[in-house]
C-alpha positions in Angstrom: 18.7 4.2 6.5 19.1 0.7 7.5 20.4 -1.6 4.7 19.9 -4.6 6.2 16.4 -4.7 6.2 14.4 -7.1 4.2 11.5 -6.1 3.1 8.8 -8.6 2.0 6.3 -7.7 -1.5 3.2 -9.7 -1.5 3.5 -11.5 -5.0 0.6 -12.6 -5.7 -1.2 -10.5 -8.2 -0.5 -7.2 -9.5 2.6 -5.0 -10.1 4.9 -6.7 -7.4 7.9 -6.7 -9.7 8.0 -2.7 -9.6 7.8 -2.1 -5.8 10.7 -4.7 -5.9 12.5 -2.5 -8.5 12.0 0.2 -6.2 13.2 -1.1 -3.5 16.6 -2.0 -4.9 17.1 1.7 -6.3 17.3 3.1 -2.7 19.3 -0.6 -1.7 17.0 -2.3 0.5 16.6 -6.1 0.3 13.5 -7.6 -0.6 12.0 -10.8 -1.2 8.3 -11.5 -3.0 6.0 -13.1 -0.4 3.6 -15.9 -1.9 3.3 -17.8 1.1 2.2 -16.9 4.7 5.2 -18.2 6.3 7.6 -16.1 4.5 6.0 -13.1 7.0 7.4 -14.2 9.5 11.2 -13.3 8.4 10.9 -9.7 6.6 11.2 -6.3 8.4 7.8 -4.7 6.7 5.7 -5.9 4.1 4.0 -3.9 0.7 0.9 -5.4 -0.5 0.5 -3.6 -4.5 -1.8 -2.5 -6.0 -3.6 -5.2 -8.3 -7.3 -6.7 -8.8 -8.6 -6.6 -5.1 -11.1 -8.7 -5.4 -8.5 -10.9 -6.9 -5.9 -10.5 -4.7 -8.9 -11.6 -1.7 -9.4 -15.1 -3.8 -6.1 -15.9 -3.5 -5.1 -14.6 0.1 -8.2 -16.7 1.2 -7.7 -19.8 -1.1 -3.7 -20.1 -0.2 -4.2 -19.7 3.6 -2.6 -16.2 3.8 -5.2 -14.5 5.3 -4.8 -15.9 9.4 -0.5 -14.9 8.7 -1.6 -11.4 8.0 -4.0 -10.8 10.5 -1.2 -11.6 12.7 1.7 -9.4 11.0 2.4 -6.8 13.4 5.2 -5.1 11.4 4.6 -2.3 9.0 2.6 -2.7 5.6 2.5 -0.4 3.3 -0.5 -0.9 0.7 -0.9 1.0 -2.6 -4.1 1.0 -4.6 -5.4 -2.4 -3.7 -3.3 -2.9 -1.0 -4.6 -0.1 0.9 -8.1 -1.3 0.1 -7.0 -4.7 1.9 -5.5 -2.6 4.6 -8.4 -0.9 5.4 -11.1 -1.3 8.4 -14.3 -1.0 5.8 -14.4 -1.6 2.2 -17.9 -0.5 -0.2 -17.5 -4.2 -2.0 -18.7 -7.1 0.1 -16.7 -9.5 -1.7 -13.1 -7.8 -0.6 -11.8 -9.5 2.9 -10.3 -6.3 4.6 -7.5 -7.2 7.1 -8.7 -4.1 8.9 -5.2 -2.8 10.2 -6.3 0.8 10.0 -9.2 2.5 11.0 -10.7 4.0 7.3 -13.4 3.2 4.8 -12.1 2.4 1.0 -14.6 2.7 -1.9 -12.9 0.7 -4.6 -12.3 2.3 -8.5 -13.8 5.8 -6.9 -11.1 7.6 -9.9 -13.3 5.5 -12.7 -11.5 2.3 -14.8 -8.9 2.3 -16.3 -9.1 4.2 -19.7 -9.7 7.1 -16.5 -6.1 6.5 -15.0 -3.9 9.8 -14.9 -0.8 11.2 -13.7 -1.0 14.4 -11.1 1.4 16.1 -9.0 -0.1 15.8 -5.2 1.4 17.5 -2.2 2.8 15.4 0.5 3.1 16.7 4.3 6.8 14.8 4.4 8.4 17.1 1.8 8.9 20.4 -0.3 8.3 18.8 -3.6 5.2 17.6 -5.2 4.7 13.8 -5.8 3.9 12.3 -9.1 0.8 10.2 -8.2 -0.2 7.7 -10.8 -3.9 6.7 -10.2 -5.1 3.5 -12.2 -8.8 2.2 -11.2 -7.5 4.0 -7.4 -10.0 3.8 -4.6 -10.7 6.4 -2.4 -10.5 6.6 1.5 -12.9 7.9 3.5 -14.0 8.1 6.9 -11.1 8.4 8.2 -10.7 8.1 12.4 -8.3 11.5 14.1 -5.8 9.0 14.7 -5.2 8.5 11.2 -2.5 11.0 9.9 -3.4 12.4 6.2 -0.2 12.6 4.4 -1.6 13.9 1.0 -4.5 15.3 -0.8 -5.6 15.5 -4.5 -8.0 18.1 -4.9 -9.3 17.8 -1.6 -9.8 14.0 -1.6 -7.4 11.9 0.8 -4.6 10.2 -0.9 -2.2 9.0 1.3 -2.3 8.1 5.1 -0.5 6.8 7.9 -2.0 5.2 11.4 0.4 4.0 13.5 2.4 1.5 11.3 0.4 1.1 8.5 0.5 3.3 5.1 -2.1 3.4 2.6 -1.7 4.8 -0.7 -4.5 5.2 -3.1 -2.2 5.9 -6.2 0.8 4.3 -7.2 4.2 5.8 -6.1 6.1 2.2 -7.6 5.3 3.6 -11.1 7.2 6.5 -11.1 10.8 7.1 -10.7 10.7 9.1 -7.4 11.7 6.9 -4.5 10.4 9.2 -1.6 7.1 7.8 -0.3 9.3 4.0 -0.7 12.0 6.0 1.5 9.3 7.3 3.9 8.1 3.6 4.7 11.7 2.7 5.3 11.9 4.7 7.5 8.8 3.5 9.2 10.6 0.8 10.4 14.2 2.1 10.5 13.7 3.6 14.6 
C-alpha cells in the first residue's frame, strides 16, 4: 500500500472524524476537505455519511458542487455519500453529482431508532463484514457496469463502477479496516 497518499474527507457534515480515524489505523494521510480547492491536492476523496439533504445545502451554498463535478479521482461515499454519488436519487431536493450509474432511495432501512448491525458478505474477502446501517439508503437500478460488491438479504449494499465506491452502510463505525483498505487500493495501481 502506498503511504504516501493523502486522502481527502469531505468535512462538512456528518461523521468525518471516524473515516479520518480510520484512515490513520491503516497509515494513510488524510486531510478534512471543507473547501473546493482542497480537491485539487488529495489522491481520492470520502464523502460520509450524514444528513443528505444537508450535506446538498452546504455543497451548493459553499460553491463545492462545480469542484466535484470535476474530481476525476476516486470517491468513496458511505450512506449519504453514496446517495450524492449516485446518477438518480428518490428526493428531489438532493443534488446528485451523478459519478455512477445507480438510483438511491434515501432512509429505505427506516430512521434511526431502525439502525442495526449485520454481518454482510463481501466479494473481496473470506470474512463477513460488520455493516452498520443508520437511516442507510438503498441502491437500485443498477447499470451491468456497476460491480455489486455486497448484498444484505438480497438487497445491494456495496458497489463499485469504475472509480467510484458506494456504500450504503457504514464501514467507518466499526473497527474492521477492509473495505477503507479496499479503496486504497483503488488508487494505489
Amino acid at each position: 500500500m502506498n503511504r504516501s497518499l493523502k486522502i481527502g474527507v469531505m468535512a462538512l457534515q456528518g461523521a468525518f472524524q471516524k473515516h479520518v480515524e480510520m484512515l490513520d489505523r491503516i497509515h494513510i494521510k488524510s486531510e478534512t476537505i471543507r473547501y473546493g480547492e482542497q480537491l485539487r491536492l488529495i489522491d481520492g476523496l470520502i464523502i460520509p455519511g450524514g444528513e443528505s439533504t444537508t450535506m446538498t445545502k452546504i455543497i451548493m451554498e459553499m460553491g463545492i458542487l462545480p469542484e466535484l463535478e470535476v474530481f476525476d479521482k476516486p470517491i468513496f461515499g458511505t450512506c449519504a455519500g453514496a446517495i450524492l454519488l449516485s446518477e438518480k436519487c428518490d428526493d428531489p431536493n438532493i443534488q446528485v453529482i451523478k459519478k455512477t450509474p445507480v438510483k438511491t432511495l434515501r432512509n429505505a432501512y427506516g430512521r434511526q431508532v431502525d439502525s442495526f448491525t449485520e454481518s454482510v458478505n463481501l466479494s473481496f474477502t473470506n470474512e463477513p463484514f460488520p455493516a452498520v446501517f443508520i437511516r442507510a439508503p438503498r441502491i437500485t437500478d443498477c447499470t451491468p457496469e456497476v460491480e455489486i460488491l455486497g448484498r444484505f438479504n438480497g438487497e445491494i449494499v456495496l458497489v463499485r463502477y469504475q472509480k467510484y465506491l458506494l456504500s450504503t452502510f457504514h464501514p467507518e463505525l466499526t473497527n474492521d479496516p477492509r473495505i477503507h483498505e479496499y479503496f486504497i487500493g483503488m488508487i494505489d495501481r
